[in-house]
N, C-alpha and C positions, 0 to 999 in steps of 0.2 A: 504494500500500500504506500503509495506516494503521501510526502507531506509541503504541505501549503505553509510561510509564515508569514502569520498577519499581525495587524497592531487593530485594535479595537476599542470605542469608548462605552463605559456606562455612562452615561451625561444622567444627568436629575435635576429636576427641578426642585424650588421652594417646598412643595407640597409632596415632596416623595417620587413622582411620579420619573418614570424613566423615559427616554427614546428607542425606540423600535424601529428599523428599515425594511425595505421590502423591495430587492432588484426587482426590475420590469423582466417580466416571464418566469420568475417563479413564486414560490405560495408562501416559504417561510419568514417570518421575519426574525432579524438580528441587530446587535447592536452596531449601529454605523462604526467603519474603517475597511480595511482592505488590506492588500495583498504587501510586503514590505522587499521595495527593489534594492537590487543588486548591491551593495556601496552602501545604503538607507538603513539608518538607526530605526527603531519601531518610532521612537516618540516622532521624525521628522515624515516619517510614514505617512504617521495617525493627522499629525496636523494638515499634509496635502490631503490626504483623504478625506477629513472633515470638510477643509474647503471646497471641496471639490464636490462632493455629495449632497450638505446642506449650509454651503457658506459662510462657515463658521471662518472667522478667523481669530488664531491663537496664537501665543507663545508655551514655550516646553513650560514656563513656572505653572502655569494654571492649569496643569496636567497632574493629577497624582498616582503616584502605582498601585494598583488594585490587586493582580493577582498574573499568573503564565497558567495555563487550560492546555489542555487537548481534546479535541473531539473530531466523530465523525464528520468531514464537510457535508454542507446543507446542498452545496448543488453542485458537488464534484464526484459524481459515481468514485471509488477505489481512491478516494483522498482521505486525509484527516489533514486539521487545522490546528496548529500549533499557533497561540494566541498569546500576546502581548496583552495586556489589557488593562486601561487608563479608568480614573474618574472624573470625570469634569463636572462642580456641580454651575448651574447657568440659572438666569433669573428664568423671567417670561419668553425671553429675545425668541420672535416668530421665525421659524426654521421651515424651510421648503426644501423639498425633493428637487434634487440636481440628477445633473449626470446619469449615469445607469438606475439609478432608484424610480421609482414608480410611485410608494407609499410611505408615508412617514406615521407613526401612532406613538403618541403616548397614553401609556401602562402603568399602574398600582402594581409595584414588583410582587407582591403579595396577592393580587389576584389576576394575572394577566390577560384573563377573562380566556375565550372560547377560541383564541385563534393558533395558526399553525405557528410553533417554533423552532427555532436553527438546532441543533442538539447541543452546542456550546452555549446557547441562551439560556436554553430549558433547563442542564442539566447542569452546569457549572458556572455562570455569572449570574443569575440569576437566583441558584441556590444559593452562593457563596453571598451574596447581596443580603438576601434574608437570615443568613444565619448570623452577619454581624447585626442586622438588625433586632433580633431577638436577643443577640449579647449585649446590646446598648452600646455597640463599638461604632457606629454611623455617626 
């Protein structure tokens, strides 16, 4: 099995609530970032990638380190995703789908309600998310 390296953010807002992506043509969604090029640190990554997906612009300070994942990839048959992964927390600032995205949602990490997710959402940033939240470590 081939592996993928990506940088990825948990962005939250004031009220908890998370960011969720959704490339055009496929079903699951995940935390906005992507793929980290040749030469490319994850954090200088995540911040093209932010930009470029829902035009975020950053510096590395307002980036903090969350956690490194593995999981199955969401839309690469015979890959897995080995995951950098950031937290940014953001006010209100209105966020649109760019580039290859399709859908943007925000989520209650706590109940993400009825829709499909990535297996490194569902299964590791997402749990890991709730379990500092229930340690009062957030």
């Amino acid at each position: 099995m081939k592996s993928i390296r990506i940088a990825a953010a948990l962005i939250l807002r004031g009220n908890g609530d998370t960011l969720l992506v959704r490339k055009r043509g496929t079903s699951a969604f995940m935390q906005p970032g992507g793929k980290i090029e040749a030469g490319e640190t994850a954090v200088a990554a995540l911040i093209r990638e932010l930009n470029e997906e829902i035009g975020l612009r950053l510096t590395a300070t307002q980036l903090s380190p969350f956690g490194s994942f593995e999981a199955e990839a969401a839309n690469e048959p015979d890959h897995r995703v080995i995951a950098e992964v950031y937290r940014l927390d953001i006010g209100d600032d209105r966020i649109q789908p760019a580039a290859e995205l399709e859908e943007i949602r925000w989520i209650s990490p706590a109940n993400p309600g009825d829709i499909p997710l990535a297996p490194l959402t569902e299964h590791h940033i997402l749990s890991a998310h709730r379990h500092l939240l229930s340690a009062g470590m957030d």
